[in-house]
MITIDO-796489 format. One record per residue (C-alpha): residue number from 1; residue in one letter; x, y, z. Coordinates in Angstrom, 1 decimal, padded with zeros to 4 digits. Layout:
BEGIN
SITE    i  aa    east   north      up
SITE  NUM   A       X       Y       Z
...
***
This chain:
BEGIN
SITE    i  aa    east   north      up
SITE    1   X  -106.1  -113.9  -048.4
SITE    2   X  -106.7  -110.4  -049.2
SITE    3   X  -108.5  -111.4  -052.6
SITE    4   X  -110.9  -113.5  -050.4
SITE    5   X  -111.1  -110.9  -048.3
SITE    6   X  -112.2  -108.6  -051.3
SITE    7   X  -114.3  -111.1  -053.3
SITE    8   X  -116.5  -111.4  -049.6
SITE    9   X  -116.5  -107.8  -049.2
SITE   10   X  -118.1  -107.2  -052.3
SITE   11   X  -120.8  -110.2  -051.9
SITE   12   X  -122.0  -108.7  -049.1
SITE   13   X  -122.7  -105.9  -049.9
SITE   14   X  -125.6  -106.9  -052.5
SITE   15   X  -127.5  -107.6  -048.9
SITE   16   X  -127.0  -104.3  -047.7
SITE   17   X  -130.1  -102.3  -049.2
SITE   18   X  -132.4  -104.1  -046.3
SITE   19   X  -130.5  -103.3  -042.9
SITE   20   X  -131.6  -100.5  -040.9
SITE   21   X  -128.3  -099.5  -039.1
SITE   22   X  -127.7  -096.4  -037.6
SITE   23   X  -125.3  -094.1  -040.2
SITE   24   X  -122.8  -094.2  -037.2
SITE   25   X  -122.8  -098.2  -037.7
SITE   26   X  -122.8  -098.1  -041.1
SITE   27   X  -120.0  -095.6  -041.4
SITE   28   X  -117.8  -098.3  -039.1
SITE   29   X  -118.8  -100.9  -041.1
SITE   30   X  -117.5  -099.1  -044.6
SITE   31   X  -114.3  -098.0  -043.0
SITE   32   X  -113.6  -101.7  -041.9
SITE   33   X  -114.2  -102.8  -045.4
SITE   34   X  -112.7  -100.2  -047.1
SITE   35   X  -109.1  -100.5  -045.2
SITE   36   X  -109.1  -103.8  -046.0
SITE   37   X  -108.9  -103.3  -049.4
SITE   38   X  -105.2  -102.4  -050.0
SITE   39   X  -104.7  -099.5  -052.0
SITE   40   X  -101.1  -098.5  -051.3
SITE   41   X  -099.8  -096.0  -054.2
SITE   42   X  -097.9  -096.8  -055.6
SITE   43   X  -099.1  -099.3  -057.3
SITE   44   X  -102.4  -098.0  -056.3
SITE   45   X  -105.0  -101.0  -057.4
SITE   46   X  -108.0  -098.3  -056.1
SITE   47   X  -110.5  -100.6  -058.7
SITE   48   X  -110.4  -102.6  -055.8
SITE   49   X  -112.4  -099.7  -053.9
SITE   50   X  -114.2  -098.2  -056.9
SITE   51   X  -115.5  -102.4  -057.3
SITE   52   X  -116.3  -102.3  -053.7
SITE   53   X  -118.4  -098.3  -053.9
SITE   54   X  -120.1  -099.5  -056.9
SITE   55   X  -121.4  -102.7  -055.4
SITE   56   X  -122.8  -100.6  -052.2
SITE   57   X  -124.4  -098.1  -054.6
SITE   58   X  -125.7  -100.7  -057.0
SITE   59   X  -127.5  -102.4  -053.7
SITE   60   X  -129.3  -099.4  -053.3
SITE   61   X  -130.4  -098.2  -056.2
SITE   62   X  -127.9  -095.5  -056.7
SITE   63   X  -126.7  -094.4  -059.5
SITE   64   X  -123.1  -094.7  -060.4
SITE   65   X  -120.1  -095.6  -062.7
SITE   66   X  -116.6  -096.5  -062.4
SITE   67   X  -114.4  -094.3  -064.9
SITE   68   X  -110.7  -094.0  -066.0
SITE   69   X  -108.3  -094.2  -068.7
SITE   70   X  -109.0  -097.8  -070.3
SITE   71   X  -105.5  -098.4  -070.6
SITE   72   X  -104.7  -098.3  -067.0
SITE   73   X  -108.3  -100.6  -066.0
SITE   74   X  -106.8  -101.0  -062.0
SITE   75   X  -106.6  -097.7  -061.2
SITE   76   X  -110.3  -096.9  -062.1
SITE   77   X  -112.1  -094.0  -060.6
SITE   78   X  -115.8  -094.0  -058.9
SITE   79   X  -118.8  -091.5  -059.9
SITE   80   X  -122.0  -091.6  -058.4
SITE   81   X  -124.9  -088.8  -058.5
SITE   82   X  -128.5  -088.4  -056.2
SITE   83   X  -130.6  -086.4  -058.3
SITE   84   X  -131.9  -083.0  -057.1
SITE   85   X  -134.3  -080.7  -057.9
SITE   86   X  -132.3  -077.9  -058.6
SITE   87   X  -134.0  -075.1  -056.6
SITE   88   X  -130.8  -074.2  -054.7
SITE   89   X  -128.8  -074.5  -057.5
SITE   90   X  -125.8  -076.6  -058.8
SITE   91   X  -124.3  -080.0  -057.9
SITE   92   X  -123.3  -080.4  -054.6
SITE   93   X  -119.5  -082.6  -054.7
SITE   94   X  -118.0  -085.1  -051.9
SITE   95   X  -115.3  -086.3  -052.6
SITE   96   X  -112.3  -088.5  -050.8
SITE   97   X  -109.7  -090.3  -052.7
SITE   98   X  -109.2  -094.2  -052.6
SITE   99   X  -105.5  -094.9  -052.8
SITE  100   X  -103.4  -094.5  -049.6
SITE  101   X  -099.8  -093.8  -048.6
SITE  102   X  -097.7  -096.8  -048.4
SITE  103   X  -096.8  -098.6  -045.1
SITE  104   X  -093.4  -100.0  -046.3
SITE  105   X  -090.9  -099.9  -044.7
SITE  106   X  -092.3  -099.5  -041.5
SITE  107   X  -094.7  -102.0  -041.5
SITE  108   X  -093.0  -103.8  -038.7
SITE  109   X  -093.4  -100.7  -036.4
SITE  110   X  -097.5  -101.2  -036.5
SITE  111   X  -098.9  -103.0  -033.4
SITE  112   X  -101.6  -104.2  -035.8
SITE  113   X  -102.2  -105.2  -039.2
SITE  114   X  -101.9  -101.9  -041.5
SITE  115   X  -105.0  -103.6  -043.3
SITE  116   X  -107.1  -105.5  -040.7
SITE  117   X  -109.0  -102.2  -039.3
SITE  118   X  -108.8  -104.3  -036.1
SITE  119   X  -110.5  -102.6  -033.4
SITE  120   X  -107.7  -102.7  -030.1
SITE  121   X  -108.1  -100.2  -027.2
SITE  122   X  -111.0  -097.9  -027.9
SITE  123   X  -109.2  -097.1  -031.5
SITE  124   X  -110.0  -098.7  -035.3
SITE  125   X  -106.3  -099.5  -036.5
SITE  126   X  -105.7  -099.1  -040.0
SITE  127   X  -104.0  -096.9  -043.0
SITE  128   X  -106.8  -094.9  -044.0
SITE  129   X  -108.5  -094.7  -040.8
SITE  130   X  -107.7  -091.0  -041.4
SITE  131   X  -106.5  -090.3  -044.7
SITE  132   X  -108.5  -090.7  -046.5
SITE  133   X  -110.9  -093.9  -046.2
SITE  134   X  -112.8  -092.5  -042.9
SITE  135   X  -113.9  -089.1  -045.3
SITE  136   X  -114.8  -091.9  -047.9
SITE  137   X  -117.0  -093.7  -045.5
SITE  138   X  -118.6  -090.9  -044.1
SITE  139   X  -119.6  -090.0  -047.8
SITE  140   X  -120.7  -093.1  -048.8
SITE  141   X  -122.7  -093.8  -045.9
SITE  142   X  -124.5  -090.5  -046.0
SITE  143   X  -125.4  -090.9  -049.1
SITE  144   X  -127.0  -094.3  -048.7
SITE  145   X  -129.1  -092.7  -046.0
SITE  146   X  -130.4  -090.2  -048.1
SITE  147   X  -131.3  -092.9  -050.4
SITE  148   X  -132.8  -095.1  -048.1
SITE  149   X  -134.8  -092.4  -046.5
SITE  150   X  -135.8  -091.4  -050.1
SITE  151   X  -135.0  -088.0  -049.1
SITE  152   X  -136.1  -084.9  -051.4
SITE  153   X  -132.9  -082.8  -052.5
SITE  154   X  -132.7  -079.4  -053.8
SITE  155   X  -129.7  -079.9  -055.8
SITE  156   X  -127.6  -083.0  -057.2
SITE  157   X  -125.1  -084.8  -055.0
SITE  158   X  -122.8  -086.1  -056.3
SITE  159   X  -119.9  -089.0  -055.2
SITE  160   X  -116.6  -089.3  -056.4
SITE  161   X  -113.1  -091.0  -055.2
SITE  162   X  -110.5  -090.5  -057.3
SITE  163   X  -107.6  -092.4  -057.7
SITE  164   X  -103.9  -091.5  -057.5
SITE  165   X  -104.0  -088.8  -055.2
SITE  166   X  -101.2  -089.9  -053.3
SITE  167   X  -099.2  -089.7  -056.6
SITE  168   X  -099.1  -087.9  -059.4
SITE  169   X  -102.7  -087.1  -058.5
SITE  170   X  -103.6  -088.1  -062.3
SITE  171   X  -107.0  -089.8  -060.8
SITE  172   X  -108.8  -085.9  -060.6
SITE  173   X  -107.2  -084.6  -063.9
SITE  174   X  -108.4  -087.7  -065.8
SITE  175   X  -112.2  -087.2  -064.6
SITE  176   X  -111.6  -083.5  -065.3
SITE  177   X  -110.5  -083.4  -068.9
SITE  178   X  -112.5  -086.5  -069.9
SITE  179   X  -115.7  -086.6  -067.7
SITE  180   X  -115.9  -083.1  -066.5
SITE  181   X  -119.8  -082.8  -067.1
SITE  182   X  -120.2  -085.8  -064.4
SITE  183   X  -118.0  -084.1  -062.0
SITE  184   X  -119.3  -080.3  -062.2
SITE  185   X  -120.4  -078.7  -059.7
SITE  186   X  -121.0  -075.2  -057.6
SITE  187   X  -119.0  -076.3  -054.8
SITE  188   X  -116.8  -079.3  -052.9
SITE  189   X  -116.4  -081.3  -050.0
SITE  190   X  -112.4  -082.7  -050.1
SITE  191   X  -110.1  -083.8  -047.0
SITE  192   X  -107.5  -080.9  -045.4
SITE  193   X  -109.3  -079.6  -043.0
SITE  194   X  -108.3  -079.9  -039.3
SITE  195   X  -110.1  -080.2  -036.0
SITE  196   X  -108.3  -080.0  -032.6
SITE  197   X  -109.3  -079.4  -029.2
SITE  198   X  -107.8  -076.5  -026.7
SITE  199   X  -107.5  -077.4  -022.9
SITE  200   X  -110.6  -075.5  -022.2
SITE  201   X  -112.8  -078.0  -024.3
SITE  202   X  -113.2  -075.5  -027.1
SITE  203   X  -113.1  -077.3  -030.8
SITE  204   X  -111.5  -075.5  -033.5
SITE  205   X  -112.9  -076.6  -037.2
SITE  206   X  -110.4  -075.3  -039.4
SITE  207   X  -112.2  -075.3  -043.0
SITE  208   X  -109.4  -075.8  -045.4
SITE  209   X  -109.8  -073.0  -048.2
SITE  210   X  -106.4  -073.4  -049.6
SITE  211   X  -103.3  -074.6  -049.5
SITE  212   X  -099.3  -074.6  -049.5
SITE  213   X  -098.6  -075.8  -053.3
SITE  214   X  -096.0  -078.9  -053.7
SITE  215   X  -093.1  -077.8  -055.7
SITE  216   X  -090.1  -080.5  -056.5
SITE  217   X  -086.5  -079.3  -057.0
SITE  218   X  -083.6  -081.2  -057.7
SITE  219   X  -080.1  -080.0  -057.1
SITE  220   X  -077.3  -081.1  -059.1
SITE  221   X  -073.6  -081.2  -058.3
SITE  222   X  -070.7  -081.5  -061.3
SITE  223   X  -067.6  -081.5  -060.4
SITE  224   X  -065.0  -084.1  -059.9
SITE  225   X  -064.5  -086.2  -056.9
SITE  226   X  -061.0  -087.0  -057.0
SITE  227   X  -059.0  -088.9  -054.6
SITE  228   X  -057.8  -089.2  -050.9
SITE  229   X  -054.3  -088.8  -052.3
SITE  230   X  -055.5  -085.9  -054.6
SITE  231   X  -058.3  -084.3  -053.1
SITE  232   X  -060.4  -082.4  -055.1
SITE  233   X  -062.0  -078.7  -054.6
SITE  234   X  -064.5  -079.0  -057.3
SITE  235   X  -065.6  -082.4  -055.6
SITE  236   X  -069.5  -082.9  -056.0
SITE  237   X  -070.3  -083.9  -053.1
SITE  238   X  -068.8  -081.3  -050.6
SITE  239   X  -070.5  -078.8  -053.1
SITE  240   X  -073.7  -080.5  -052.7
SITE  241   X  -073.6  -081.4  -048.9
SITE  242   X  -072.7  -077.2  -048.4
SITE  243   X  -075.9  -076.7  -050.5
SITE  244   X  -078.1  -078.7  -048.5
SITE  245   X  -076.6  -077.0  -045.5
SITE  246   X  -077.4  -074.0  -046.7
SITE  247   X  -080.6  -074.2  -047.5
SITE  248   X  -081.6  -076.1  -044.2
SITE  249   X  -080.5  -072.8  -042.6
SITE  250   X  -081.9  -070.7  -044.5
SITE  251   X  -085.1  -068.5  -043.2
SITE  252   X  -087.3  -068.4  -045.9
SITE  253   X  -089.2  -064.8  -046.0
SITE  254   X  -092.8  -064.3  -044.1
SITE  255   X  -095.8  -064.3  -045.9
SITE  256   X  -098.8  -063.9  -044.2
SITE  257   X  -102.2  -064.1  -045.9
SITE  258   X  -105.9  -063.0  -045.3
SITE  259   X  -106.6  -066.9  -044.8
SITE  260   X  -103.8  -067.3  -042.1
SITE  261   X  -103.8  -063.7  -040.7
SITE  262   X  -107.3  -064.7  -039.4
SITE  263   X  -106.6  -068.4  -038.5
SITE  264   X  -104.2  -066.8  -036.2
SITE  265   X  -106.5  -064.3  -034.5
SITE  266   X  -108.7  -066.2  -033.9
SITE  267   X  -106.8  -068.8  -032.0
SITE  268   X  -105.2  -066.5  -030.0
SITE  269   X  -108.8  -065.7  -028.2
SITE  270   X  -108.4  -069.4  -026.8
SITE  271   X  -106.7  -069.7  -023.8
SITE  272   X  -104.3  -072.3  -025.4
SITE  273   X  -102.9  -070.2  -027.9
SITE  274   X  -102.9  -066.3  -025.7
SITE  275   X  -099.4  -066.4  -026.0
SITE  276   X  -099.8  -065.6  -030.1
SITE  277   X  -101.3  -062.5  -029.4
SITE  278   X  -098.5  -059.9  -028.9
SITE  279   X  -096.9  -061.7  -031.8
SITE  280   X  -099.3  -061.6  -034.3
SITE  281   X  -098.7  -057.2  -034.9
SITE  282   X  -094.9  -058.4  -035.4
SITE  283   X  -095.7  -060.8  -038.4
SITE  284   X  -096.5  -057.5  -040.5
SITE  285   X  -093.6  -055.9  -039.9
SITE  286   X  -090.3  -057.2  -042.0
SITE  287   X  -088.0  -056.1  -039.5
SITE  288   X  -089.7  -058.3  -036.5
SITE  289   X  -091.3  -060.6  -038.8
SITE  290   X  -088.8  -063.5  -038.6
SITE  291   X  -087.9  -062.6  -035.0
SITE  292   X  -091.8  -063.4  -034.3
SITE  293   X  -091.9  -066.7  -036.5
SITE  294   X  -089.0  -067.5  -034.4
SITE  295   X  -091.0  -067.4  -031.0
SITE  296   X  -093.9  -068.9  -032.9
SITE  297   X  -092.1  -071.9  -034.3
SITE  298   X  -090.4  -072.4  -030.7
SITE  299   X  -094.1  -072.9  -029.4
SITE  300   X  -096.0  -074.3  -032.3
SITE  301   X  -093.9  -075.5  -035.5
SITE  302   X  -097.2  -076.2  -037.0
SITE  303   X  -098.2  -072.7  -036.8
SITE  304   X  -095.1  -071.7  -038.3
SITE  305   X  -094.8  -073.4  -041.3
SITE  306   X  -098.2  -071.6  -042.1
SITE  307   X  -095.8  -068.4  -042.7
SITE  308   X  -093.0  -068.9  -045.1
SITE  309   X  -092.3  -071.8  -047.5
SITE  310   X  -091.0  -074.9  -046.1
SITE  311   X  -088.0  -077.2  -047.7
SITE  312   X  -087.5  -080.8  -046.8
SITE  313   X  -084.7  -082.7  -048.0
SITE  314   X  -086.6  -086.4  -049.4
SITE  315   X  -083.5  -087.8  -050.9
SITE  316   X  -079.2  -087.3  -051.4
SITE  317   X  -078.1  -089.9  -053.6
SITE  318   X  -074.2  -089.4  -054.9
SITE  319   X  -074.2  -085.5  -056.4
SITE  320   X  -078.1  -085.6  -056.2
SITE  321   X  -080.5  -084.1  -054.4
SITE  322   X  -084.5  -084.0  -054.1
SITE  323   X  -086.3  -081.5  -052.5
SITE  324   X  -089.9  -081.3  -051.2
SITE  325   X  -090.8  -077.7  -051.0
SITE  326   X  -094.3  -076.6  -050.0
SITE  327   X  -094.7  -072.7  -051.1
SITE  328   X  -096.8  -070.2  -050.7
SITE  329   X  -099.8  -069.9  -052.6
SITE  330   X  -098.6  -065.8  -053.4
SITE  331   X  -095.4  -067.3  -054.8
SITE  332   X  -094.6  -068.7  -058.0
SITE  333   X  -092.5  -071.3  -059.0
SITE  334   X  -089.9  -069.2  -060.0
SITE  335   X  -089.6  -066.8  -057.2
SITE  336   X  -088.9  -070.0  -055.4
SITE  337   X  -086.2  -071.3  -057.7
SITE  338   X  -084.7  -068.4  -057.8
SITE  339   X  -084.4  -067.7  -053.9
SITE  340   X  -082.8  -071.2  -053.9
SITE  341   X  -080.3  -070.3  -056.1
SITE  342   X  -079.4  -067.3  -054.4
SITE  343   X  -079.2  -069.5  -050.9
SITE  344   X  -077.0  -071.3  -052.7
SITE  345   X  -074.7  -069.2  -054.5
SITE  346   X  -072.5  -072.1  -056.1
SITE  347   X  -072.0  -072.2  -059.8
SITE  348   X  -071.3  -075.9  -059.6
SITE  349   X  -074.7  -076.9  -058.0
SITE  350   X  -077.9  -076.8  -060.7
SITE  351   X  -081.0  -076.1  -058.9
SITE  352   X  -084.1  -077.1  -061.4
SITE  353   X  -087.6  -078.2  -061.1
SITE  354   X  -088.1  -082.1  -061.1
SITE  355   X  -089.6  -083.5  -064.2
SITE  356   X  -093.6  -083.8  -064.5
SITE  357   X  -096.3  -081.1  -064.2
SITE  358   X  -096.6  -078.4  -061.6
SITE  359   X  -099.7  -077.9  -059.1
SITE  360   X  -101.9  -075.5  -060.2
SITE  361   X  -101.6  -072.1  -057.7
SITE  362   X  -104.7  -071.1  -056.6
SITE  363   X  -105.4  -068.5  -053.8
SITE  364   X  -108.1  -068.3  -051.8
SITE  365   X  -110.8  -065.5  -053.2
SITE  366   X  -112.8  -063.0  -050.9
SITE  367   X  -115.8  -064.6  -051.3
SITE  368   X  -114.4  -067.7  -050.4
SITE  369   X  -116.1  -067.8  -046.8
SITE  370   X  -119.5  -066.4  -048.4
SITE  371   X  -120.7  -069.3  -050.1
SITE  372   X  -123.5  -071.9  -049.3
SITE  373   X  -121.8  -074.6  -048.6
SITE  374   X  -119.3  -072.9  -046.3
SITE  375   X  -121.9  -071.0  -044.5
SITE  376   X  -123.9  -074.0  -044.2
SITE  377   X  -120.5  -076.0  -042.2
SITE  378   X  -120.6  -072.6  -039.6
SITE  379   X  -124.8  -073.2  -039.2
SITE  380   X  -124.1  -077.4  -038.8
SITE  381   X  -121.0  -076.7  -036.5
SITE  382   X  -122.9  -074.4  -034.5
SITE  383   X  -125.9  -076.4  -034.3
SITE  384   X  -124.0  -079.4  -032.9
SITE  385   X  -121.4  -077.6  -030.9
SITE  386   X  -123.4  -074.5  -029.5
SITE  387   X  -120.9  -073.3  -026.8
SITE  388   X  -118.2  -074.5  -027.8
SITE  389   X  -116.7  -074.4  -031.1
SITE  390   X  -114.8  -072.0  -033.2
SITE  391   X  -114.8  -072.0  -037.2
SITE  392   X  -112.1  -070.5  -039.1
SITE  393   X  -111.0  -070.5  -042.7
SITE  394   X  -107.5  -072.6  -042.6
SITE  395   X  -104.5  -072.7  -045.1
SITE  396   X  -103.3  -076.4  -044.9
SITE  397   X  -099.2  -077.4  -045.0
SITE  398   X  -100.2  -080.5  -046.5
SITE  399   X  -101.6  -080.4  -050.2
SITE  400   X  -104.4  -082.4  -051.9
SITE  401   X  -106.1  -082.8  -055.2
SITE  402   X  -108.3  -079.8  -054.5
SITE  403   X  -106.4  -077.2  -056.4
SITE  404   X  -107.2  -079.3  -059.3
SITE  405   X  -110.9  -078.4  -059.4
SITE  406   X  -110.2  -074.5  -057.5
SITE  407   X  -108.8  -074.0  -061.1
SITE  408   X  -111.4  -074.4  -063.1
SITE  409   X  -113.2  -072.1  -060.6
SITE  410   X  -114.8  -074.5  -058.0
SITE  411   X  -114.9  -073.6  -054.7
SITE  412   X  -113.6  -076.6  -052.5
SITE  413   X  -112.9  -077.0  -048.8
SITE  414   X  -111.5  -079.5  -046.9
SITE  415   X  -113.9  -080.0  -044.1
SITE  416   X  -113.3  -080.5  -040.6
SITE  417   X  -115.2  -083.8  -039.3
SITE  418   X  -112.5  -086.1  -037.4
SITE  419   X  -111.0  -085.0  -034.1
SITE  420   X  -107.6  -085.2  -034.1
SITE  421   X  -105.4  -086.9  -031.5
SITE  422   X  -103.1  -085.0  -029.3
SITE  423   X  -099.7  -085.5  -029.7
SITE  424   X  -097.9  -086.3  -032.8
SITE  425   X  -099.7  -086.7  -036.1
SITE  426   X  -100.7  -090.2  -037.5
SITE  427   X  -101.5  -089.7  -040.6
SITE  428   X  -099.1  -091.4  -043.1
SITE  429   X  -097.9  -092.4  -040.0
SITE  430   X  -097.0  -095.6  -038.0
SITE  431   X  -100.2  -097.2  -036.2
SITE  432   X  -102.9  -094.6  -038.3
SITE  433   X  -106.2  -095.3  -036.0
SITE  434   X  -108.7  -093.3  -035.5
SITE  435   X  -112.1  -093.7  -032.6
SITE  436   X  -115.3  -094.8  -033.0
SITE  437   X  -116.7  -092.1  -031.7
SITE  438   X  -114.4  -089.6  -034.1
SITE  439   X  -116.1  -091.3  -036.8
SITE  440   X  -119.5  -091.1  -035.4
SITE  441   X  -119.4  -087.5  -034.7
SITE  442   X  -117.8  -086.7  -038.0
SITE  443   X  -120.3  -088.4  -040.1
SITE  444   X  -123.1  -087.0  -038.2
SITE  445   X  -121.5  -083.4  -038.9
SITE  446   X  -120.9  -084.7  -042.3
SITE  447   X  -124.9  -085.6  -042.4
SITE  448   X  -125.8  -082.1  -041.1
SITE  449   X  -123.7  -080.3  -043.5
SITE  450   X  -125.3  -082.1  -046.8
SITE  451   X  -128.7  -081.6  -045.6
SITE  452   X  -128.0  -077.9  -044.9
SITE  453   X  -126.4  -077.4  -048.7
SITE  454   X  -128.8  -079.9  -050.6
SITE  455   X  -131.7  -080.9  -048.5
SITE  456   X  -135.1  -079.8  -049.8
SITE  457   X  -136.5  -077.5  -046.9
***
C-alpha cells in the first residue's frame, strides 16, 4: 500500500504547475505527501522523498538533481537552485533533511497512523510533522511560489534535503566532499531552532546559532563474574553498574557561553521566566555556580542542560555500556573522556570513544548575529509579530547536520517557524503532530525571511 501510495504521490504532482493555491495550502498538501513517504532511518529509503521533491520541481520548471553515492542509489540526496542575480551576494541555502526517526517500538502507542498525516482534532498526525518534513515543506513550497510568481532574486536559492541525518549524518558530508560547488553558499537555513510562547502571549524565536556536539562513549568492564557460591570482587558487572552510578551522579562543571548568557537574559525580562534573574549573577561564579543550576534545573531542566554537558545512558548490555553525551561546544573530546574517567576512578572499567567519526566542534563566532540572513529573521519576525515577540540567538541540546557546513565556514541557523506545544516534547516522540495553523504561520515567516535575504528590492 505504501508503494501505491508513493507511485500516486508522484503522478500527481506532474499537475501541480497550474493550481493557484495559497502557500499555506500548498505547504499542507507537501507535508501530507511527504509523511507518507516512509523514511524511517535506519534503513532510510529518503529516494523515496528526493523522487517525490524532484517530481514537484520538475512540474515547475525548477531546476534540480537528485545526488549521492551511486553505490548506495536509495539513500539519494536532493539539490535544487533558483537563479539570482547576484547583487546581494552569495547563495542563499534551505535546507531540511528527509529521513526521520524511527517509530518502532512504539508504534502501538500512536492514536493514528505514524504515516497517514491524518488530520484528527485540530492537529496533522504524523512523524515528521515536526522534524523535519514540516521545515521541508515549508521550503519546498516557498520556493515553488517564487517560481510561479516568476519572482526576481538578488542572489541564488538554493534547495537541498539531505539524507541520513538521523544517522551517521553521511547524507551532508557526501554533498560536501563530492558536490560542494552545488551546495555553497554565504549562509543557511537548517532545523534547531525553537519557538515557545510565555503566559503573557510573548513569542520567543530562538535562532539556533550553535549547538551541544554528540559525543559516544563506551565503557567497558573486565573482570570475572564468578559464582553465587564463589562470589567474585573483580565481577564486571558490579564494577560497571557502580560506574554508571557514578556518573548519573555526577555534576558536570558549568559552562556558560556568550550564546546562552544572552538566551538567558533575555528570557528573564518575561514574566514567565523573572525567577532566572537573581540566578543568572550566580552562574559566573564557580562557587554558586552549581548551587544556581540546581535551582534552575528544579524549574526548567531544559534550561539547564544549556549549562554543563549532559550524559545519558542509551544501552547496558552484560559488562557494556553506551553513552550519549552532548558536550559543550568549549570542550573537547578529550576533556570529556577524561572527566569520565576521573568520575569513575576504577581501573577495571575502560571508558573510550565509540567507533566512527566525531562531530566537528564549532562555536558560535561574534559576528554570528551580524549577518544578513540573521538580521533579516529579526526584520521578518518583527514585521509579523510587532508587539509581541522576542529574538534571541539560542544554543540547542539537540544536534543536527549544521556543524557540518559551520566548518567549512558557513554560517547556519536553525530557524524558528513552528510553534511549539506546551507540555512535553513530541518530537521523536509518540503521536508527533503539529497545527495547521503552526504550519501556516511558519511558512509565511519562512516566505518573509527569503524575500528579506534574496528578494530583488
Amino acid at each position: 500500500m505504501r508503494r501505491v501510495w508513493a507511485v500516486l504521490l508522484l503522478v500527481a504532482a506532474f499537475g501541480m504547475a497550474d493550481d493557484n493555491r495559497s502557500l499555506g495550502d500548498r505547504t499542507r498538501q507537501y507535508l501530507t505527501d511527504l509523511v507518507r513517504l516512509d523514511t524511517s532511518n535506519p534503513p532510510g529509503n529518503e529516494t523515496r522523498v528526493a523522487d517525490y521533491l524532484k517530481k514537484v520541481a520538475d512540474s515547475f520548471g525548477i531546476k534540480a538533481e537528485e545526488l549521492g553515492d551511486p553505490k548506495d542509489p536509495k539513500r539519494m540526496n536532493f539539490v535544487a537552485r533558483l537563479p539570482g542575480s547576484g547583487s546581494k551576494g552569495r547563495p542563499l541555502l534551505l535546507m531540511a533533511h528527509s529521513d526521520v526517526f524511527p517509530v518502532a517500538p512504539d508504534q502501538a502507542k500512536w492514536s493514528a497512523d505514524p504515516f497517514g498525516a491524518e488530520l484528527k482534532n485540530g492537529y496533522i498526525y504524523g512523524r515528521g510533522t515536526l522534524n523535519a518534513k514540516s521545515l521541508l515543506a515549508s521550503e519546498l513550497a516557498v520556493m515553488v511560489e517564487i517560481k510561479r510568481r516568476n519572482l526576481k532574486l538578488s542572489r541564488d536559492v538554493i534547495l537541498v534535503s539531505e539524507a541520513d541525518e538521523e544517522g551517521g549524518m553521511t547524507g551532508i558530508q557526501w554533498l560536501i566532499q563530492n558536490a560542494w560547488s552545488k551546495i555553497d553558499a554565504e549562509f543557511a537555513l537548517n532545523e534547531g531552532g525553537s519557538l515557545i510562547e510565555s503566559k503573557d502571549g510573548a513569542k520567543v524565536f530562538g535562532i539556533q546559532t550553535m549547538e551541544k556536539i554528540p559525543t559516544r562513549v563506551i565503557l567497558t568492564a573486565h573482570g570475572t563474574v564468578g559464582t553465587g557460591a564463589l562470589p567474585r570482587a573483580d565481577n564486571p558487572y558490579v564494577h560497571l553498574s557502580d560506574a554508571v552510578s557514578r556518573l548519573s551522579k555526577a555534576e558536570q562543571p558549568i559552562r556558560v557561553n556568550s550564546t546562552t548568557r544572552r538566551y538567558l537574559r533575555d528570557l528573564a525580562n518575561l514574566s514567565d521566566y523573572a525567577w532566572l534573574a537573581p540566578l543568572l549573577p550566580k552562574l559566573e561564579t564557580p562557587a554558586t555556580a552549581a548551587a544556581a543550576a540546581a535551582q534552575i534545573r528544579a524549574k526548567n531542566d531544559e534550561l539547564d542542560d544549556m549549562l554543563h554537558t549532559t550524559i545519558s545512558i542509551t544501552s547496558l548490555v552484560a559488562s557494556e555500556a553506551q553513552l550519549d553525551v552532548r558536550r559543550m561546544p568549549s570542550e573537547t573530546r578529550e576533556d570529556v573522556l577524561t572527566r569520565l574517567r576521573q568520575i569513575i576512578n576504577d581501573t577495571s572499567v575502560e571508558v573510550a570513544f565509540a567507533p566512527g567519526p566525531p562531530m566537528p566542534t564549532v562555536q558560535a563566532g561574534p559576528r554570528t548575529t551580524m549577518t544578513p540572513l540573521y538580521t533579516a529573521m529579526e526584520r521578518a519576525i518583527a514585521r509579523i509579530y510587532p508587539r509581541d515577540a522576542v529574538t534571541i540567538p539560542y544554543m540547542s541540546r539537540g544536534a543536527t547536520d549544521s556543524g557540518f557546513l559551520r566548518s567549512r565556514g558557513m554560517p547556519v541557523y536553525g530557524v524558528a517557524l513552528f510553534l511549539r506545544e506546551p507540555g512535553e516534547p513530541r518530537v521523536r516522540s509518540v503521536d508527533e503532530r503539529i497545527t495547521p495553523k503552526a504550519l501556516d504561520d511558519g511558512v509565511e515567516l519562512l516566505w518573509q525571511i527569503v524575500q528579506e535575504t534574496a528578494g530583488e528590492n
